[in-house]
N, C-alpha and C positions, 0 to 999 in steps of 0.2 A: 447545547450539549448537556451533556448529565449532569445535573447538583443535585446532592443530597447532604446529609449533614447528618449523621449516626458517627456511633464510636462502636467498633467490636472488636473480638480477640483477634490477637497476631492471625496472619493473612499466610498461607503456604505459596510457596513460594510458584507451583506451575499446576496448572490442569492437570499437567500429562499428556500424553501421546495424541497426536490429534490427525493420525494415520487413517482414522475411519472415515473419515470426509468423507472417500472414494476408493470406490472399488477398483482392487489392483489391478483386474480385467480391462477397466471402461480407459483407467489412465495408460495401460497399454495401448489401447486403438487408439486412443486419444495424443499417441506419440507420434505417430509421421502430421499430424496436422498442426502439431507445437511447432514441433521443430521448423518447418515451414516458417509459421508465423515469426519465429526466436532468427529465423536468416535471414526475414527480411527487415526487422530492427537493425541487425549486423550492417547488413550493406545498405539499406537507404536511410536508416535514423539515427548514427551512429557514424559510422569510417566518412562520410565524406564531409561531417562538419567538424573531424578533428585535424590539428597542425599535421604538415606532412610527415613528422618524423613519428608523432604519436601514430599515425595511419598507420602506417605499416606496422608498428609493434603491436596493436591493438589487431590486425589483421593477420596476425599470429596468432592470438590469441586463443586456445581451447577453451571451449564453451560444451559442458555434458549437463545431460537432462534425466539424472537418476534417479532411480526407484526405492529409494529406500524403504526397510519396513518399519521403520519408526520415523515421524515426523513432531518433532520437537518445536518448530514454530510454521505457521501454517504460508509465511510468506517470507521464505528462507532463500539465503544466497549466499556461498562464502567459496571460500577456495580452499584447493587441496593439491598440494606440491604443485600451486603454480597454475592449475587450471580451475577455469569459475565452473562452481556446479550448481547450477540453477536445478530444484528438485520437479518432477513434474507435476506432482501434487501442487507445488506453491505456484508453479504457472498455471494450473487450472483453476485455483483458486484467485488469484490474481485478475482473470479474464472473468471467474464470475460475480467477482465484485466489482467489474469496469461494467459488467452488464448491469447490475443492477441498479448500480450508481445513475446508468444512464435512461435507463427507463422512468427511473423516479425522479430524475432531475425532468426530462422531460415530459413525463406527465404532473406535476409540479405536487410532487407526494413529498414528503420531510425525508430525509435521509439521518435523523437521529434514530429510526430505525437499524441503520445498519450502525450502529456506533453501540446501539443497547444489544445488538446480537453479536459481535464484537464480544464482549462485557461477557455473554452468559458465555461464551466459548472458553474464556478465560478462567469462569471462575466454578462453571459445571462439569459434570467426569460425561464421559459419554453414557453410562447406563443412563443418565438422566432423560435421555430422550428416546425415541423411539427406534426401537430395533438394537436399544444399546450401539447409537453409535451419531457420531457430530452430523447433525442437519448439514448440506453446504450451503452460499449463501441462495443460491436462485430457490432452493426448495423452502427456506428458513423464511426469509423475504416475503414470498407468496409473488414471486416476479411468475404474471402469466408466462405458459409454452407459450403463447405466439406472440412475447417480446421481440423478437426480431424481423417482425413483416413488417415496422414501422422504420423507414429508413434514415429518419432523423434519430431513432435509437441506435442503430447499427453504426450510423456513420461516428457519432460518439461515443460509442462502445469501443470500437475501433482505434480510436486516436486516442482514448484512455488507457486502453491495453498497454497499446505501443508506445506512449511514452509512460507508463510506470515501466515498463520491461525493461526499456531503455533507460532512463534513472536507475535501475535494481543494478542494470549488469554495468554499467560508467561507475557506481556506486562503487560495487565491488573489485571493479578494475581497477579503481583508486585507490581500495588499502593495499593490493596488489604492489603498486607502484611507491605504494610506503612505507607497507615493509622491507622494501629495499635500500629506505632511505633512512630514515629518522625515527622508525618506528619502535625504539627501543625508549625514548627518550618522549616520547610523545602520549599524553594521556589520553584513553578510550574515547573519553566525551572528543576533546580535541580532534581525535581521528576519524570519528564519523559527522564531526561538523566540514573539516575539510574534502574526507571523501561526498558529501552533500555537495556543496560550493564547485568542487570539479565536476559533477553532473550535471547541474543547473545548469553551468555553464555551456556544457558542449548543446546541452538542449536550446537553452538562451541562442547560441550559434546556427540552430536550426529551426528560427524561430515556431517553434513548438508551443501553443499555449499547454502548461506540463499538468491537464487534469488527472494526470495517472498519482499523481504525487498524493492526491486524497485516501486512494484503496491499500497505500501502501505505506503512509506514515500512521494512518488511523489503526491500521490493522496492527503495526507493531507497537504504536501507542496502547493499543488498549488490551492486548496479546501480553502484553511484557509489564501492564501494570502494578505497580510493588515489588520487580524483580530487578533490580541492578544488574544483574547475570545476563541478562535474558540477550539475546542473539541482535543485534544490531539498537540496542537498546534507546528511547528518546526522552531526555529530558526539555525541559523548560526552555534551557538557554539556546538548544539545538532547533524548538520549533522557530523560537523568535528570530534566529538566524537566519534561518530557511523564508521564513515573513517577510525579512526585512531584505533577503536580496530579492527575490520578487517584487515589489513595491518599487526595489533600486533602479531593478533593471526591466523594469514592464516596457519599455518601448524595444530593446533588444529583443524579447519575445515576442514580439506583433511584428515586426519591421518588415515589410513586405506583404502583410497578408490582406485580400482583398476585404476582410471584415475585421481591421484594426481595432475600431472601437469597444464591439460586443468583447474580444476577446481580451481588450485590455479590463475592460469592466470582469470578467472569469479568474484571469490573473488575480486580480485585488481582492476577488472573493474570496479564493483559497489561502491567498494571506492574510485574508480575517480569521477565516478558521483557524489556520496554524498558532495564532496569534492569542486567539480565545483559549483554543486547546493546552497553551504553558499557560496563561492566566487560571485555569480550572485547577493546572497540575499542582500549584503553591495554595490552594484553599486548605486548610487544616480538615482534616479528616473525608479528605474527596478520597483516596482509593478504598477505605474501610466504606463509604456509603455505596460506593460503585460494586464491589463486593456486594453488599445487603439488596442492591438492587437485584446485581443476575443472579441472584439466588432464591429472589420470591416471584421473576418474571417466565411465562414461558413462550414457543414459539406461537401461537396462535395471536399473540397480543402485538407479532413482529408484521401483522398486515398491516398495508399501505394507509396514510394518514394523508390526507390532503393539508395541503398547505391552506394557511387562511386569506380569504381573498385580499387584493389589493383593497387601500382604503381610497386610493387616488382617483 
């Protein structure tokens, strides 16, 4: 991950608006094929691995796909009087950082690329880039057009999507279910380690290995860096959480699946990341260097880096 070690001045607090990803047009057509994909997490990754009583009330559940014309954090989810609103923008974004995760996993490229473009998105305005306005990730990445004729990309693309989608929206189902309970009394960090823990879980239930959790903890790890405010916000004690039930519960995630092994060995990886990721986060002066990075880096330097070969 990113170490650097610099001191600079006090750090503002948000990019700003990061609505220019995509054009309001493309995420218009780009609505009946979400939505699509958003119904079929609903009903096949989601309602039948929860308790019967949760079933049904989660099967009530409204779920909108809004178009806002500001977008304040690029992988956003919350609720409003009661219904989750997943924005389209952050589903598209969502889907294309599961694509490029999975292209670069699979052609065995570093994905600390997509951690340092993370970084510039945070810490650059959109005039900085071309056309005054936020690269998204497949264009930013340099993820060839024809990433998707490889079907071991697609088929992990795919399962990356759908369980972050499903994490996002169990996620947000769960402060849902907390604000009706305890959520007066209960502290933020608190609130989004147990809405975490309720997600894992219903996923853990559907043995899911959950690589969606990478496009969507990193983005708001590194989206929300130096901002306590910031929209589902992650500290330290929240990744190691999230580490350590993976780890707990890695057989729970595999249990029935015809490639156990591989996917227990995926599991444990992402629990290293999450792991390293609060290890990086208590370094004394890691957000002021991560700053000085995406501010002297640009998108050309975000092409693909081959991993180093095995030594074995």
């Amino acid at each position: 991950m990113l170490l650097f070690l610099a001191v600079l001045a006090p750090l503002p607090l948000s990019a700003g608006d990061w609505s220019s990803l995509y054009d309001r047009s493309h995420l218009e057509a780009e609505k009946p094929r979400l939505r699509k994909a958003l119904d079929y997490v609903l009903e096949h990754e989601i309602e039948p691995f929860l308790p019967e009583g949760q079933r049904v009330a989660f099967g009530l559940q409204q779920v909108d796909m809004p178009l806002p014309l500001a977008l304040a954090n690029p992988v956003s989810i919350y609720s409003k009087e009661g219904t989750i609103e997943f924005p389209l923008a952050s589903m598209l974004f969502v889907e294309d950082l599961a694509r490029a995760y999975s292209w670069l996993w699979t052609n065995r490229y570093s994905t600390k690329t997509v951690d340092e473009y993370l970084a510039m998105l945070r810490y650059r305005s959109a005039s900085d880039f071309a056309g005054h306005r936020y690269p998204s990730p497949l264009v930013a990445l340099h993820i060839p057009a024809d990433a998707l004729s490889d079907k071991k990309v697609v088929d992990l693309a795919v399962g990356t999507r759908r369980t972050a989608y499903a994490f996002l929206l169990l996620h947000e189902y769960a402060h849902i279910r907390l604000q009706s309970a305890d959520a007066k009394t209960l502290k933020v960090e608190d609130s989004e380690e147990r809405a975490d823990e309720y997600a894992l879980n219903t996923l853990e239930n559907n043995s899911a290995p959950p690589t969606g959790l990478l496009p969507v903890m990193q983005s708001w790890l590194f989206l929300g860096a130096g901002n306590p405010a910031f929209e589902h916000a992650v500290t330290p004690r929240r990744l190691q959480a999230m580490a350590h039930y993976l780890d707990a519960n890695v057989i729970e995630f595999v249990r029935g699946r015809p490639n156990a092994l591989s996917s227990t060995d995926v599991i444990h990886s992402i629990a290293l990341v999450l792991r390293e990721e609060a290890e990086l986060e208590t370094v004394p002066g890691h957000i002021a260097a991560l700053r000085e990075f995406a501010l002297r880096t640009d998108v050309e330097s975000l092409k693909p880096r081959p991993l180093p070969r095995s030594t074995k």
